[in-house]
C-alpha positions as CSV (number, residue, x, y, z in Angstrom):
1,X,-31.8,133.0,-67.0
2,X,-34.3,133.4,-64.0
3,X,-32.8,136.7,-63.4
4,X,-33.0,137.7,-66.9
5,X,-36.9,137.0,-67.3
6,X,-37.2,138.7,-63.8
7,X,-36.0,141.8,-65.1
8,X,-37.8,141.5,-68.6
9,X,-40.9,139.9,-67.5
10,X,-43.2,141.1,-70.1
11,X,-40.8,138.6,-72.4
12,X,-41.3,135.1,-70.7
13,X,-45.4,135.2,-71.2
14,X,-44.8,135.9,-74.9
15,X,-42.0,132.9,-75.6
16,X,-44.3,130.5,-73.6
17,X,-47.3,131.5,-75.8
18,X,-45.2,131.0,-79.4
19,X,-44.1,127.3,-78.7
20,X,-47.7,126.0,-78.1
21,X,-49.3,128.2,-81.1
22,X,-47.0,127.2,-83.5
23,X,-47.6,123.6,-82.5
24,X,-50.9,123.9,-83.9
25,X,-50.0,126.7,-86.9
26,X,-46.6,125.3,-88.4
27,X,-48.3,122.5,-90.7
28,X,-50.8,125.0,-92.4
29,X,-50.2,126.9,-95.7
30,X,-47.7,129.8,-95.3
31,X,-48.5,132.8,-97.4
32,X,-45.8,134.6,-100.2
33,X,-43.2,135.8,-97.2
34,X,-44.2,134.2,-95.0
35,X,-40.5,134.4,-93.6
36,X,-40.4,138.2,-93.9
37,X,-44.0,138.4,-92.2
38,X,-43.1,136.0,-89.5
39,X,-40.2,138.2,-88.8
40,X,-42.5,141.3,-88.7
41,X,-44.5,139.6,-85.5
42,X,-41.8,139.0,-84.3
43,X,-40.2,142.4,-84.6
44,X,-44.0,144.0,-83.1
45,X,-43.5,141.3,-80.0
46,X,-40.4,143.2,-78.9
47,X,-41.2,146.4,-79.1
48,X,-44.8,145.4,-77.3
49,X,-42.8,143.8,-74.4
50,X,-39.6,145.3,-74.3
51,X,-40.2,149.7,-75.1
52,X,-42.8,149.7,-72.3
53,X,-40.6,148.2,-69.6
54,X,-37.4,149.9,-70.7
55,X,-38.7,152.9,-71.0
56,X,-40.8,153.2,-67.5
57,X,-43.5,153.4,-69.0
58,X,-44.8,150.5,-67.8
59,X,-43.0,148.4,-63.7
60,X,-46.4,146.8,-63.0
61,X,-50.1,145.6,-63.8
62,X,-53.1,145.2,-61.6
63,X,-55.5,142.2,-62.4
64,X,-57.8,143.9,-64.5
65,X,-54.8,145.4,-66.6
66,X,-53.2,141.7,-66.5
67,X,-56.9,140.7,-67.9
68,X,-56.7,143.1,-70.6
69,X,-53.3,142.7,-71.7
70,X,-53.6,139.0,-72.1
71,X,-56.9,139.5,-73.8
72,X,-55.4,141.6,-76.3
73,X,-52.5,139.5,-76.7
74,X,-54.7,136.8,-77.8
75,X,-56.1,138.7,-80.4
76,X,-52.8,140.0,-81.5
77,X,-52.0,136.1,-82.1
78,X,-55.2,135.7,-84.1
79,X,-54.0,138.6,-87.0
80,X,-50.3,137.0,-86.6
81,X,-51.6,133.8,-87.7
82,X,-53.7,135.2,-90.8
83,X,-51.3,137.7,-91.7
84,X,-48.5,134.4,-91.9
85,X,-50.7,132.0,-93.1
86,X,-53.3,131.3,-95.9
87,X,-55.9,130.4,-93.5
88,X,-59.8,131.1,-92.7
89,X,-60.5,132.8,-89.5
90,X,-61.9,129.8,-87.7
91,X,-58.7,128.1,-88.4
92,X,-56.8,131.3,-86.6
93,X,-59.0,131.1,-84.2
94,X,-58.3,127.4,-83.1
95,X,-54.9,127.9,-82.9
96,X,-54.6,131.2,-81.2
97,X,-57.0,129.7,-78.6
98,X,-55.9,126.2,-78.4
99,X,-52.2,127.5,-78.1
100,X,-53.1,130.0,-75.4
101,X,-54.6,127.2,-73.3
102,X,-52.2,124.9,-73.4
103,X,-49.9,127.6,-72.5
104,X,-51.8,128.2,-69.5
105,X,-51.8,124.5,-68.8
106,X,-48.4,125.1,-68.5
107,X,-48.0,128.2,-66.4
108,X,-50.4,126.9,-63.6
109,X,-48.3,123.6,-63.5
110,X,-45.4,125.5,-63.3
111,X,-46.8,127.3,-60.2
112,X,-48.5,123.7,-58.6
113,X,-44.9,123.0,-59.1
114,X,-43.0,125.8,-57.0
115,X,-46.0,125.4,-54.3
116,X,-45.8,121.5,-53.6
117,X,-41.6,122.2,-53.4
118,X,-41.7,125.1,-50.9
119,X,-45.2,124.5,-49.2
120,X,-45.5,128.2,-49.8
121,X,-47.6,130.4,-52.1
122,X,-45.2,132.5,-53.3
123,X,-41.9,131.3,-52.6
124,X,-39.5,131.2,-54.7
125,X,-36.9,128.7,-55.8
126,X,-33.6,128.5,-55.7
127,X,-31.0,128.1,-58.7
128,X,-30.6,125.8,-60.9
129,X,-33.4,124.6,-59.7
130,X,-35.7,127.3,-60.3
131,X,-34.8,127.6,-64.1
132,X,-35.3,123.5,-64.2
133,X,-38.6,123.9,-63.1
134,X,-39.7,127.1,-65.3
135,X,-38.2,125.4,-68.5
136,X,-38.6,121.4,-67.7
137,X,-42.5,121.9,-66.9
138,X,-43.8,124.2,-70.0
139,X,-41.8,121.6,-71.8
140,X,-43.0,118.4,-70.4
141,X,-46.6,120.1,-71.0
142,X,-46.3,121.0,-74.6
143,X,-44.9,117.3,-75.3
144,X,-47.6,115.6,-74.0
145,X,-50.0,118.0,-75.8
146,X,-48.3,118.1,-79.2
147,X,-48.5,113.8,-78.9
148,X,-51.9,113.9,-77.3
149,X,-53.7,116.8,-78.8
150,X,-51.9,118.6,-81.5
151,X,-50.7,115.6,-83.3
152,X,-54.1,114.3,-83.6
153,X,-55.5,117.3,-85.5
154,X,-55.7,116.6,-89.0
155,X,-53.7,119.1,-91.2
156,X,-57.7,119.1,-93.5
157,X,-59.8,118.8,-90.7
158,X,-57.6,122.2,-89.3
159,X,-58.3,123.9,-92.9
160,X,-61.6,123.0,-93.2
161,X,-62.6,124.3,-90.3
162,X,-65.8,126.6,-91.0
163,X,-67.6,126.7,-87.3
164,X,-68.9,130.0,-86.3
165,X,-68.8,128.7,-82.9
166,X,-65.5,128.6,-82.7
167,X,-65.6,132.3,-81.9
168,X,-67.2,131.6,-79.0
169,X,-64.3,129.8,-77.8
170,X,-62.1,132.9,-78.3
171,X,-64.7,134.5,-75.6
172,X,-64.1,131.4,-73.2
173,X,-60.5,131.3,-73.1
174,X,-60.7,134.5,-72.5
175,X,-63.1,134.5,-69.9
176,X,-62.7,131.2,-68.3
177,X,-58.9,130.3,-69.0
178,X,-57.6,133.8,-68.7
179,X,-59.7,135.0,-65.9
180,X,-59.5,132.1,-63.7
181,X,-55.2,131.9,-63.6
182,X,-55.7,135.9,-63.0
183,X,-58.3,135.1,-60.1
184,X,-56.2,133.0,-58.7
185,X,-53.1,135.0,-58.7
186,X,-55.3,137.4,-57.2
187,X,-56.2,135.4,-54.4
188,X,-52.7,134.3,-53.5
189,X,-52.8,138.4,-52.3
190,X,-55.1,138.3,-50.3
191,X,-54.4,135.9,-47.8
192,X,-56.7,132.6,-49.0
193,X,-55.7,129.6,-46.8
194,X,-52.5,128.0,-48.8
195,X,-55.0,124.4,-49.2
196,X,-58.0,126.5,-50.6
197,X,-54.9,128.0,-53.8
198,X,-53.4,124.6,-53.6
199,X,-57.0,123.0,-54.8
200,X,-57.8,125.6,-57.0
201,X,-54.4,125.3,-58.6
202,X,-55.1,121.4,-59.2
203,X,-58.7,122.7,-60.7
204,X,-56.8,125.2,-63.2
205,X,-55.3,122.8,-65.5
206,X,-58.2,120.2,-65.4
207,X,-60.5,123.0,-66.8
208,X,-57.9,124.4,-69.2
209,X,-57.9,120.3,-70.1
210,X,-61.6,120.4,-71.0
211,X,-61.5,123.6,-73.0
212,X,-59.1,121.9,-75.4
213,X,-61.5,118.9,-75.8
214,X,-64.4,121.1,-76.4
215,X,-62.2,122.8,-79.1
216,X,-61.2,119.5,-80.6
217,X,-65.2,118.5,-80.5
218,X,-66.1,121.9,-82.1
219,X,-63.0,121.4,-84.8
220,X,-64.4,118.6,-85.9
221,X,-68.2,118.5,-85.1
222,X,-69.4,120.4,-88.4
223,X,-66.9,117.9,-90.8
224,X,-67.6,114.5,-88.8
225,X,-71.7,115.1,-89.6
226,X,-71.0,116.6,-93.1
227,X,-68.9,113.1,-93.7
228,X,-71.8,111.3,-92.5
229,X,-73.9,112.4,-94.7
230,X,-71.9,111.9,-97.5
231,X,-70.7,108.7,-96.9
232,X,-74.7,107.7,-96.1
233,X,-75.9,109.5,-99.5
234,X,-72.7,107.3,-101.2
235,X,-73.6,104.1,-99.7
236,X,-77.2,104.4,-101.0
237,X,-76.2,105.5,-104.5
238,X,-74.0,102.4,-104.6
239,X,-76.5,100.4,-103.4
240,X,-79.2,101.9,-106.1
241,X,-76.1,101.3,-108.9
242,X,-75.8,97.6,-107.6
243,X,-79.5,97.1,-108.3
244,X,-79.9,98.7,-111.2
245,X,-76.8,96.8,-112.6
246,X,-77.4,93.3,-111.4
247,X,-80.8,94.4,-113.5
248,X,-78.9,95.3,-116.8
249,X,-76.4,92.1,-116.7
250,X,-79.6,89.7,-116.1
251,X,-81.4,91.6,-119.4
252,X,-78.2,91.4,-121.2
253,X,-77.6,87.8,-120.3
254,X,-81.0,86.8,-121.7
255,X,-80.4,88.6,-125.0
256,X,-77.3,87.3,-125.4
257,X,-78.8,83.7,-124.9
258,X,-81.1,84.6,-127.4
259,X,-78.8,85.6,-130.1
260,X,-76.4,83.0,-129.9
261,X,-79.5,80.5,-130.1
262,X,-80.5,82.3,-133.2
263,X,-76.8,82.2,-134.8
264,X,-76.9,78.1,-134.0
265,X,-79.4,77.8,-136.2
266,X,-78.4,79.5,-138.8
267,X,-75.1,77.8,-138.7
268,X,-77.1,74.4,-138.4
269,X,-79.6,75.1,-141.2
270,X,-77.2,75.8,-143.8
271,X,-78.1,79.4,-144.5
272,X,-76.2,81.6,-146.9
273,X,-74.8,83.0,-143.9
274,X,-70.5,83.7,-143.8
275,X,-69.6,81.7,-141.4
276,X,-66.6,83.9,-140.4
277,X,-68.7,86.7,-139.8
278,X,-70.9,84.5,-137.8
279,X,-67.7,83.5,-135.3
280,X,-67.3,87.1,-135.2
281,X,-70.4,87.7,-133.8
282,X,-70.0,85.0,-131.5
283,X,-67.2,85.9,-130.2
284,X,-68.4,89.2,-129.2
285,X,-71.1,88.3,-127.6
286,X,-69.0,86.5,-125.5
287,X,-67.3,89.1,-124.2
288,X,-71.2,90.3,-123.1
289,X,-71.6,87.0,-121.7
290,X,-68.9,86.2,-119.7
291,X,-70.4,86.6,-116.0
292,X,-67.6,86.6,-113.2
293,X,-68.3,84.1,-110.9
294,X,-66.6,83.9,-107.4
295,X,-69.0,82.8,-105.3
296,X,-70.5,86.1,-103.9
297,X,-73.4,87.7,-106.0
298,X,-72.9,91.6,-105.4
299,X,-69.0,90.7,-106.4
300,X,-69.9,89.2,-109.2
301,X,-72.4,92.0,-110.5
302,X,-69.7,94.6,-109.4
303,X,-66.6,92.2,-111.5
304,X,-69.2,91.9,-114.5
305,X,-70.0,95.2,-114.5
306,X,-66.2,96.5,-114.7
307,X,-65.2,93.7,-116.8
308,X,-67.8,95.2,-119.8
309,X,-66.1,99.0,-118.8
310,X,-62.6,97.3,-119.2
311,X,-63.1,95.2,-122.3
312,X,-64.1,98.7,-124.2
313,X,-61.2,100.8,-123.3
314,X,-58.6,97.9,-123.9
315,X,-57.7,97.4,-120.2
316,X,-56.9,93.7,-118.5
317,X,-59.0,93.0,-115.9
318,X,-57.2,89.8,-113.7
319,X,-59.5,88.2,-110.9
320,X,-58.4,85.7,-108.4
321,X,-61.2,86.0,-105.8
322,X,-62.6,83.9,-103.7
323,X,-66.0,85.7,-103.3
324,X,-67.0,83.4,-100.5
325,X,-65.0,85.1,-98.0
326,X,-66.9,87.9,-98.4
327,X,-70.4,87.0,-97.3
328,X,-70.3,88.7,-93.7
329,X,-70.3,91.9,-96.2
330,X,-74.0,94.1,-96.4
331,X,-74.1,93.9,-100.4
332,X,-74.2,97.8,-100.5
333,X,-70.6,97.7,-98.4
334,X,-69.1,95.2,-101.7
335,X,-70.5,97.3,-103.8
336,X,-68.6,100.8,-102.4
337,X,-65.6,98.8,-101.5
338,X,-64.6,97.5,-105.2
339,X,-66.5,99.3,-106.9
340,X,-64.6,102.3,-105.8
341,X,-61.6,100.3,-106.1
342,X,-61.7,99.4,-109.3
343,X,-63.3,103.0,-110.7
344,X,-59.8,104.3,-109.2
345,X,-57.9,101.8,-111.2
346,X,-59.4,102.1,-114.5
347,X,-59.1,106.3,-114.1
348,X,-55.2,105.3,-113.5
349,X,-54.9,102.9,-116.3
350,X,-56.7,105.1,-119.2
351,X,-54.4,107.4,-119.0
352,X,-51.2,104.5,-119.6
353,X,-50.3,104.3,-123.6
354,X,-48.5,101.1,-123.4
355,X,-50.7,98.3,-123.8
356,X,-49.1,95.7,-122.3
357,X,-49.4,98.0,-118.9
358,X,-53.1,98.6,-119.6
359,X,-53.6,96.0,-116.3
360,X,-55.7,95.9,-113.5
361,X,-55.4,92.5,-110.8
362,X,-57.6,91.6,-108.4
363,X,-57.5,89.3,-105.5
364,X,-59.3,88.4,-102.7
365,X,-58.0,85.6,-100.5
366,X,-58.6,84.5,-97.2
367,X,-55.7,84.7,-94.7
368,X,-56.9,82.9,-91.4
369,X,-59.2,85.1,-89.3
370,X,-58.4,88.0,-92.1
371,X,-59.8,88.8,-95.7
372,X,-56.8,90.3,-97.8
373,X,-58.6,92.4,-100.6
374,X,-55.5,93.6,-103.2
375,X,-55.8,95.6,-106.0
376,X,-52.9,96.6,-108.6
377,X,-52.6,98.7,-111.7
378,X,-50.3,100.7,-113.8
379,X,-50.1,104.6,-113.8
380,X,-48.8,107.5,-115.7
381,X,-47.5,111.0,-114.1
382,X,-47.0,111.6,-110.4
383,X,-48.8,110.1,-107.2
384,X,-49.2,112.2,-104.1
385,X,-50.5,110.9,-101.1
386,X,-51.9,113.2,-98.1
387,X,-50.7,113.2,-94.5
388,X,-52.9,110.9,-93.8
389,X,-51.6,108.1,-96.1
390,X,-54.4,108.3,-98.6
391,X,-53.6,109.7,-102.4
392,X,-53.9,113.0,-104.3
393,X,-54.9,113.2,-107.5
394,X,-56.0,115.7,-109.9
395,X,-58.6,118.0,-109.5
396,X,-60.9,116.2,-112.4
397,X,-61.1,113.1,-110.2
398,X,-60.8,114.0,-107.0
399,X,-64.3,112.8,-106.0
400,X,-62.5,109.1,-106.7
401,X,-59.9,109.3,-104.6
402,X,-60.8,111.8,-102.5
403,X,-63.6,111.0,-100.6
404,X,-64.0,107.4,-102.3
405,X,-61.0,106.7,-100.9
406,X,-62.0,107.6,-97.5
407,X,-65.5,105.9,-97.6
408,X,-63.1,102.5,-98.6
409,X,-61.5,103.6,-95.5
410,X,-64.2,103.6,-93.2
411,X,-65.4,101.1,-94.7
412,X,-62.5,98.6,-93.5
413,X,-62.8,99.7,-90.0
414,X,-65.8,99.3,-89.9
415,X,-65.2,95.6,-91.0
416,X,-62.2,95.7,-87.6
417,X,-59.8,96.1,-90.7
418,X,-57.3,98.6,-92.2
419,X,-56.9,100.1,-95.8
420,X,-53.2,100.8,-97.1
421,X,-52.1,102.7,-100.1
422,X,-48.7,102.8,-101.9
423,X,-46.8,102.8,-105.2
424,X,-43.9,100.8,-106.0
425,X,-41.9,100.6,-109.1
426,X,-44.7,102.2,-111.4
427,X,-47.3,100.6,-109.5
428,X,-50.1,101.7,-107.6
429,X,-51.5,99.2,-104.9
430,X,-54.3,99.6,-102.5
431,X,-54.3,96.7,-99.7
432,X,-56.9,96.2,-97.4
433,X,-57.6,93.9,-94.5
434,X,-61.4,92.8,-93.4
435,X,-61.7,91.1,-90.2
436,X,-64.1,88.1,-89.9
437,X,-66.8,87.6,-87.7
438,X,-66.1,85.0,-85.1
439,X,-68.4,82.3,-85.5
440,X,-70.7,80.6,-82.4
441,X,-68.8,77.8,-81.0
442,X,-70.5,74.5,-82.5
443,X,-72.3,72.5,-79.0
């Protein structure tokens, strides 16, 4: 195999450079023929590497045509990753770039290798050992990156990806990540004390290393600050709702007093009133009356609140909560955490015909150390949940389980905790775990 890439040499930079690209591309959308197109990159690859070599056109490159070449080949990645998938040209960008540096990661450790072996620049290995070291290296290095690295970026963080900067990136791997390997394959020419290359071959990889971190930080820099805005705008807006709510329940509490005051007397004094009708009214104003009560206010207002939006569409709202556990909770964080919840829930349920699975249960419990928040309903048609584990739903409601979902999220680890979602047997669940708050040891 050694001899075969020594003779074709154009090839081995090109098969090192698909692996770690495609670690990064193969999750994103693939566009109609994709397989066909895929094959047509492949197809211009060859003919790149193979027509100039075969024909004579082409036994050797200087640095500066090694610099080029590379460069170019970098870009020709770029429109390989557009032209196979349905992606943005930041999101081309990342990959080509982030692939291209990890491949270099591996090329200089592959080199580190043969020097620390021989104690020679330049010398080459012997068979097998050679092709153990030129195959077990680049793949040691792309496992460690794909677990480290690639695995970590989020298949919609990766397609969301709308940074102008990242083109400066494209200009630093380039520059730096390109240029320095090619400066120091230059200087192994030239005669530069074997100590001096072996310490600038240890630098190599460590600045490749941080390139790939400033990618990850620009990847995600533009989302993480749009998130926190949203979540901060959605935590105030819940926070105005619980306010205004806790409002509305007190006025309607007081007017219900009121009335069923007014319909005891009538019953008492003996008015020409029908009494059935009377029990009627009663017995809806009960349904306006009946405050949850579990022991933490912003619960309550948020249970009450939903209870009302329940009892008019028909849907069974179940509460076994003990409230209490929730007081190390900011009011605003109760309010986002069940209220989106719930909202979930009773979008599932309304669209359920059978009435006797028009339910929705509620528990909170504690569970030592742990608060174990649980909420079950019914649903019709399909769930989907993304990669990571949250659900899909349709496009009308995606701002409830889309980025609701992830503010409940946050919310929980925030708290030291963990949300969970899941369906089972034609139910949705969403489980989540708050941590408490150690309290001060009594003296």
């Amino acid at each position: 195999m050694r001899e075969f890439f020594d003779t074709w040499w154009s090839l081995e930079p090109i098969v090192q450079l698909l692996v770690p690209i495609l670690l990064f591309a193969h999750r994103l959308p693939r566009r109609p023929h994709a397989a066909l197109r895929g094959a047509g990159v492949l197809l211009a690859l060859l003919f790149i590497a193979v027509v100039p070599l075969a024909t004579g056109l082409v036994r050797g490159l200087d640095v500066l045509q090694t610099f080029i070449v590379f460069s170019a080949l970098l870009a020709f990645f770029v429109g390989a990753i557009l032209l196979v998938y349905r992606v943005s040209l930041w999101t081309a960008l990342f990959c080509a770039t982030a692939g291209y540096t990890l491949q270099n990661i591996a090329s200089g450790l592959t080199i580190l290798t043969q020097m620390l072996i021989t104690g020679r620049a330049s010398a080459a290995l012997s068979e097998p050992l050679a092709s153990i070291v030129a195959v077990g290296v680049p793949a040691l290095v792309y496992l460690l990156g794909y677990i480290f690295f690639a695995r970590s970026v989020a298949l919609n963080g990766l397609l969301n990806v709308e940074n102008r900067l990242m083109l400066s990136m494209f200009a630093i791997v380039v520059i730096v990540v390109i240029g320095f390997d090619l400066i120091i394959k230059g200087l192994t020419f030239v005669g530069i004390p074997f100590n001096y290359l072996l310490l600038l071959r240890c630098v190599h990889p460590l600045v490749c290393v941080f390139v790939l971190f400033a990618e990850y930080e620009l990847l995600y820099a533009k989302h993480a600050e749009d998130e926190r805005v949203e979540t901060e705008r959605l935590l105030a807006e819940r926070e105005r709702q619980y306010r205004l709510s806790r409002e509305n329940i007190e006025a309607i509490n007081i007017k219900c007093h009121d009335i069923r005051h007014q319909i005891r007397h009538l019953a008492d004094g003996g008015a020409a009133v029908d009494r059935s009708v009377l029990s009627d009214i009663a017995r809806e104003i009960n349904v306006y009356d009946s405050v949850v009560e579990t022991g933490n206010e912003a619960l309550d207002t948020i249970l009450t609140e939903k209870s009302l939006a329940c009892s008019g569409e028909g849907i069974v709202l179940t509460v076994m909560a003990d409230g209490s556990a929730l007081d190390f909770m900011t009011p605003a964080d109760v309010y986002a955490l069940f209220g989106n919840a719930l909202d979930n829930a009773i979008e599932a349920v309304r669209g359920v015909d059978d009435e006797e699975r028009r339910t929705i249960t509620l528990s909170v419990r504690r569970l030592k150390r742990m608060v174990a928040v649980s909420v079950e309903n019914y649903y019709s048609g399909v769930t989907r949940f993304s990669d990571d584990g949250l659900p899909i739903t349709s496009k009308r409601d995606r701002s409830n389980h889309g980025f609701g979902v992830r503010s409940m999220r946050a919310i929980a680890e925030r708290y030291g905790g963990s949300l969970h979602a899941g369906v089972q047997d034609g139910v949705f669940y969403l489980n989540v775990l708050l941590a408490m708050p150690e309290t001060p040891a009594s003296t």
